[in-house]
C-alpha positions in Angstrom: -1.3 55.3 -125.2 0.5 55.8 -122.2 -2.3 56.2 -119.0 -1.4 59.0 -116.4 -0.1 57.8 -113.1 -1.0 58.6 -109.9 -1.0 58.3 -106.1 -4.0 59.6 -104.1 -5.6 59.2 -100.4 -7.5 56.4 -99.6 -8.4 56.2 -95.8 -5.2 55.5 -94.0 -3.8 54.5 -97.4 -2.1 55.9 -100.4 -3.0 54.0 -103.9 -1.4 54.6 -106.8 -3.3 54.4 -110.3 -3.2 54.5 -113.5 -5.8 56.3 -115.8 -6.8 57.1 -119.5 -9.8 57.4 -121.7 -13.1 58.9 -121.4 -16.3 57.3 -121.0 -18.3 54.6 -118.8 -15.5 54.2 -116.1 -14.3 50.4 -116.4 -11.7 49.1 -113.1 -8.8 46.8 -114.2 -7.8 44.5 -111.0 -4.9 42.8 -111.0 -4.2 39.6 -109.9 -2.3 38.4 -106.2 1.7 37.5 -107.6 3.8 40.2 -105.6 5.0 41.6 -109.0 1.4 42.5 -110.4 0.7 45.9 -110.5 -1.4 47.8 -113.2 0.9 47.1 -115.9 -0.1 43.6 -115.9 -3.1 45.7 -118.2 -0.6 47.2 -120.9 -2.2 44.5 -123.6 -5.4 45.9 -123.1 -5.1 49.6 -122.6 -7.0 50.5 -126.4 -9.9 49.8 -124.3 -9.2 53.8 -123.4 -10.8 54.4 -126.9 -14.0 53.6 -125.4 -13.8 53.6 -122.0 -12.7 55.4 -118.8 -9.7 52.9 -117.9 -8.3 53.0 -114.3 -6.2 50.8 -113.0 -5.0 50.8 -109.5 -1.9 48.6 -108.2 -3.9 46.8 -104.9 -2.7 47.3 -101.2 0.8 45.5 -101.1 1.6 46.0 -104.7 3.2 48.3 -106.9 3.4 51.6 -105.4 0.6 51.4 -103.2 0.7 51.5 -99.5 1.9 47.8 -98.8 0.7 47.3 -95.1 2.5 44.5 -93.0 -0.8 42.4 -93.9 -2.3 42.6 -96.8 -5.6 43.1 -97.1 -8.1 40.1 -98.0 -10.3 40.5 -101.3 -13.0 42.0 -99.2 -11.0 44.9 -97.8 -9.5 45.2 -101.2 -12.9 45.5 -102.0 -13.4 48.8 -99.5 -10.7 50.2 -100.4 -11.8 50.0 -104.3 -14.9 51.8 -103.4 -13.4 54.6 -101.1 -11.2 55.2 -104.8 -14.6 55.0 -106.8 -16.0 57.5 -104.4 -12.6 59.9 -104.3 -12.9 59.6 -107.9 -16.2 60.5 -108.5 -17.3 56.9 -109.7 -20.6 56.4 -108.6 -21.4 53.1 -111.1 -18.7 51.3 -113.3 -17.7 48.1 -115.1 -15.5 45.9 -113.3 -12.9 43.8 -115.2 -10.3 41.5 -112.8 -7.9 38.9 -113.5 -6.5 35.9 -110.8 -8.0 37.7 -107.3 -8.4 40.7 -108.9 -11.7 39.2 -110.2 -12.5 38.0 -106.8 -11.7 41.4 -105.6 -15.1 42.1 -108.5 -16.9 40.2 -106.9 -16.8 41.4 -103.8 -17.3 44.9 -104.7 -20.6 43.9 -106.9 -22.2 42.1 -104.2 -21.5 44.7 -101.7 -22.4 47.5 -103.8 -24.5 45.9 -106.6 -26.1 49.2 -107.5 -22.7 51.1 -108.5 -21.6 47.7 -110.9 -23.0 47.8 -114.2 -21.3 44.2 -115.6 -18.5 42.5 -114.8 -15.9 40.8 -117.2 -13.8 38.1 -114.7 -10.6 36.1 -116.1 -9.6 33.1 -114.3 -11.1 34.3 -111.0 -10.8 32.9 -108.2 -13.5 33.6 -105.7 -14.2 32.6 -102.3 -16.6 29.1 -101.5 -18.8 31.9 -99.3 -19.5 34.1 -102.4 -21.3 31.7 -104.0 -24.5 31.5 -102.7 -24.6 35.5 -102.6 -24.1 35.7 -106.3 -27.1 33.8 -106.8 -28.7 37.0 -106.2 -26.8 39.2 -107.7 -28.5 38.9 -111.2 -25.3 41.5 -112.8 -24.4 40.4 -116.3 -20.7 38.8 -116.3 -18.5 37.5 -119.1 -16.2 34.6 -117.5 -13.2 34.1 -119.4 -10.9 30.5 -118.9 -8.2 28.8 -121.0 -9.2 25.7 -121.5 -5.7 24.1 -119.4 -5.4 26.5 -116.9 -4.2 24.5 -113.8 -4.0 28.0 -111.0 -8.1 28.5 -111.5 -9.1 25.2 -113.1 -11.8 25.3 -115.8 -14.3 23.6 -113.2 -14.6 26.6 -111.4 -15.7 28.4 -114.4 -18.5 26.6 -114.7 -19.5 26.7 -111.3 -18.9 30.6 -111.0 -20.9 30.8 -114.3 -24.4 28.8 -113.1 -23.6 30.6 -109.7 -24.2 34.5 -111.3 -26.8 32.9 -113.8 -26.6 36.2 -116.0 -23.2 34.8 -117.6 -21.1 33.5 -120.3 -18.2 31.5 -120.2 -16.1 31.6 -123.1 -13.2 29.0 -123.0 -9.9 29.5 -124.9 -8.0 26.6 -126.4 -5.2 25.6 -124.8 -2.2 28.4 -123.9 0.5 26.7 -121.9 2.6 25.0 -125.2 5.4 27.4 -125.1 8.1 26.4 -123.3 9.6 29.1 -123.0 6.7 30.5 -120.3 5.7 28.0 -117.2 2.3 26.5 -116.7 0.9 30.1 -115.0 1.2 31.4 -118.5 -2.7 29.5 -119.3 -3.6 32.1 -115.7 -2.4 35.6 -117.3 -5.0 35.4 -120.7 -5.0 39.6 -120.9 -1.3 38.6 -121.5 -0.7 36.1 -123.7 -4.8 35.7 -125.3 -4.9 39.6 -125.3 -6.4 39.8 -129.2 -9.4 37.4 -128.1 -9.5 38.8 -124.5 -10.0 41.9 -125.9 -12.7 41.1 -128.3 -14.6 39.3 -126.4 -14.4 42.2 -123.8 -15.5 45.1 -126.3 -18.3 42.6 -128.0 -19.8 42.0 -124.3 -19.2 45.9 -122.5 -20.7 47.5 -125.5 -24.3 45.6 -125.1 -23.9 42.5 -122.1 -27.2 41.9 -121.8 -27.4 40.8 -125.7 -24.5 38.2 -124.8 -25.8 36.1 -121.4 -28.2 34.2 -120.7 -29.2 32.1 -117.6 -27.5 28.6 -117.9 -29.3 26.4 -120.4 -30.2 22.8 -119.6 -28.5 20.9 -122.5 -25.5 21.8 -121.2 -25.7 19.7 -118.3 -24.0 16.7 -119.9 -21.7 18.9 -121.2 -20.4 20.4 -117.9 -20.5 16.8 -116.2 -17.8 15.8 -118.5 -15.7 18.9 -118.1 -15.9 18.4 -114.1 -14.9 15.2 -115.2 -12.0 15.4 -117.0 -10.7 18.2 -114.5 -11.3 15.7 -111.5 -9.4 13.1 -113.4 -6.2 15.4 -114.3 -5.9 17.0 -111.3 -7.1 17.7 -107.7 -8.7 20.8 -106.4 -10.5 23.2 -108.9 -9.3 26.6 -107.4 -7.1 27.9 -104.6 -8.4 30.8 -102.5 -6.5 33.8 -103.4 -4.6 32.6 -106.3 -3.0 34.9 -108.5 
């Protein structure tokens, strides 16, 4: 299915989108790479069966207004919700890859009442979000590979126990080809787009039914993922990776 394309008025910017599909309006936010614009969502578009798909390319991408700075994830953010509101989207489901999922998170905690879930793969997020998701209390499905080395796999558990309503689902291990470089484990609605879409239609169609606040036997567990991670490599995120 190919989504209609187009560029509306959004403040003192234009934004392009694509759309297609009818029902509960779900956002796709792309990640930070220069190149990433809605497209990056192709493998995933037979969501439109179910859902109200739109996709915009973000300020300083695609063929949205790119202004000399672009915005942070937080006026990203903004402009997101001027779109919901030219659109008529007064609540939706929020899925973002790279700093489009930071971008998410933004937008849930500024406007928690028009977010109905969120569905985040390899965010990043921002050290000050943390604490504030604590009281969010919005069901989210986190979704890492396993040897991801933009958004480590540390900072999927910490995102996860920060939200509390969450899962984390961890993919084996991507980056083998190599034909692709390392960022190939970072792009899972491309190359994990079967299982990325699975797990996405199992958790939009009842999330509730598939989080739960983070159980205590999984401390050990964690301790030796944070582990492992500290022992292969250095930081566990960047802010504003792709």
């Amino acid at each position: 299915m190919e989504p209609a394309e187009k560029a509306v008025a959004v403040g003192e910017y234009t934004v392009n989108y694509a759309s297609a599909g009818n029902g509960e309006p779900l956002f796709l936010l792309h990640g930070s790479e220069p190149r990433e614009t809605w497209r990056v969502w192709e493998p995933l578009l037979a969501l439109a069966d179910t859902y109200r798909l739109i996709a915009p390319d973000l300020l300083g991408h695609g063929k949205s207004s790119k202004p000399q700075e672009t915005p942070d994830h937080a006026g990203q953010a903004r402009m997101l919700k001027d779109l919901a509101d030219r659109l008529g989207v007064s609540r939706a489901a929020m899925l973002g890859s790279g700093w489009g999922g930071q971008v998410a998170i933004e937008y849930a905690l500024e406007w928690p009442d028009s977010v109905s879930s969120l569905v985040l793969i390899a965010s990043a997020y921002d050290t000050e979000q943390l604490p504030r998701l604590r009281k969010l209390r919005k069901p989210a499905l986190i979704i890492y590979a396993e040897d991801d080395m933009v958004t480590q796999l540390k900072a999927g558990y910490l995102l996860r126990d920060a939200i509390g309503k969450s899962r984390l689902e961890v993919l084996g291990a991507v980056a083998r080809d190599p034909r692709y470089d390392f960022r190939m484990s970072h792009r899972l609605q491309n190359f994990r787009a079967p299982q990325v879409m699975q797990l996405t239609r199992s958790f939009l169609s009842n999330p509730f039914a598939m989080v739960a606040d983070p159980p205590e036997m999984e401390n050990e567990l964690r301790g030796q993922a944070l582990r492992k991670d500290d022992e292969k490599d250095g930081p566990i995120w960047k802010k504003g990776s792709p």
